[in-house]
N, C-alpha and C positions, 0 to 999 in steps of 0.2 A: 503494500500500500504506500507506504514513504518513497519507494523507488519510483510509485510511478507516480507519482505527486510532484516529485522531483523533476521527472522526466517530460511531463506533462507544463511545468511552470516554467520551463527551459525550452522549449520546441512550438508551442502555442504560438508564444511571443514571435520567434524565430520562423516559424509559417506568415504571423502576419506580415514581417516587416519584407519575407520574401516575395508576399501578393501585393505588398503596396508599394514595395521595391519595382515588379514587374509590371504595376497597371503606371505608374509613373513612368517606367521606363518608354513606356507602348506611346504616351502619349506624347513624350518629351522626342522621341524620333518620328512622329508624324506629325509633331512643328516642325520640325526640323526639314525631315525630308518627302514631305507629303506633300501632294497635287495642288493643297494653296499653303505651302509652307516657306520657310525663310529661304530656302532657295531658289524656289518654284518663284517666288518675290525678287528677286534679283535676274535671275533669267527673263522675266516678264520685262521688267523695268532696263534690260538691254538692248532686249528686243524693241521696247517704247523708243529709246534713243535712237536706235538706229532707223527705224522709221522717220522719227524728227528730220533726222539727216536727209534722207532721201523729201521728203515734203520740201523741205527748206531748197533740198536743189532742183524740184522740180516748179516750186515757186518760183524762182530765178530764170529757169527756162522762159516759162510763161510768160515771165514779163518782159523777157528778150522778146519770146516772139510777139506779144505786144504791142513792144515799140516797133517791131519792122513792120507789122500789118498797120500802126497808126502812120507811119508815112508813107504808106503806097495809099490807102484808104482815105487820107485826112484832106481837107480842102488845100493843104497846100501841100503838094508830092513831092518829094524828093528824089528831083532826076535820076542823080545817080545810082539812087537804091532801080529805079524803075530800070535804067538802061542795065546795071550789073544782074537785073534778073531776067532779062529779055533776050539779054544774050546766053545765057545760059538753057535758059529752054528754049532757043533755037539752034543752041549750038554756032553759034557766029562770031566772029572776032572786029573789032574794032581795025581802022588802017593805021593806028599809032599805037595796040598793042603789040606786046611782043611774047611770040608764040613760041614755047620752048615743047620741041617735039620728043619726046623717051622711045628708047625702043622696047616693043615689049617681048617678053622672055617666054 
């Protein structure tokens, strides 16, 4: 009876601390490494930046291309843009450019 009094006031305790050892443990590695956990949170939030990055260059784009349709488009045109594109989709050279011909390989 003493022995297992003993045995029993010694292992009790030592069962709890091992299930609350183990539902802590459970819980503390799926913050950690679970589907909305602290890492799952830093991959998301690199993933956010890097997207930033591309908006921001495609903002830029846009507003390149922007400004070259506001001066073919806008009341007052900008020759030069008009002839540099006229020639290019006609394929045509100007008599004071100068044509550097490549050979091709």
């Amino acid at each position: 009876m003493v022995i297992r009094r003993r045995l029993r006031a010694i292992f009790f305790p030592l069962f709890l601390y091992c299930v609350s050892g183990a539902a802590a443990g459970y819980f503390v590695w799926h913050a950690l490494n679970g589907e909305r956990g602290l890492k799952a949170n830093d991959e998301h939030q690199a993933r956010i930046a890097q997207l930033h990055g591309q908006l921001d260059a495609l903002k830029a784009e846009s507003a390149t291309w922007r400004r070259r349709i506001d001066l073919v488009n806008g009341a007052i045109v900008d020759r030069d843009l008009l002839d540099e594109q006229a020639r290019v989709v006609l394929g045509r050279a100007d008599k004071n450019d100068l044509v550097v011909m490549l050979p091709s390989k």
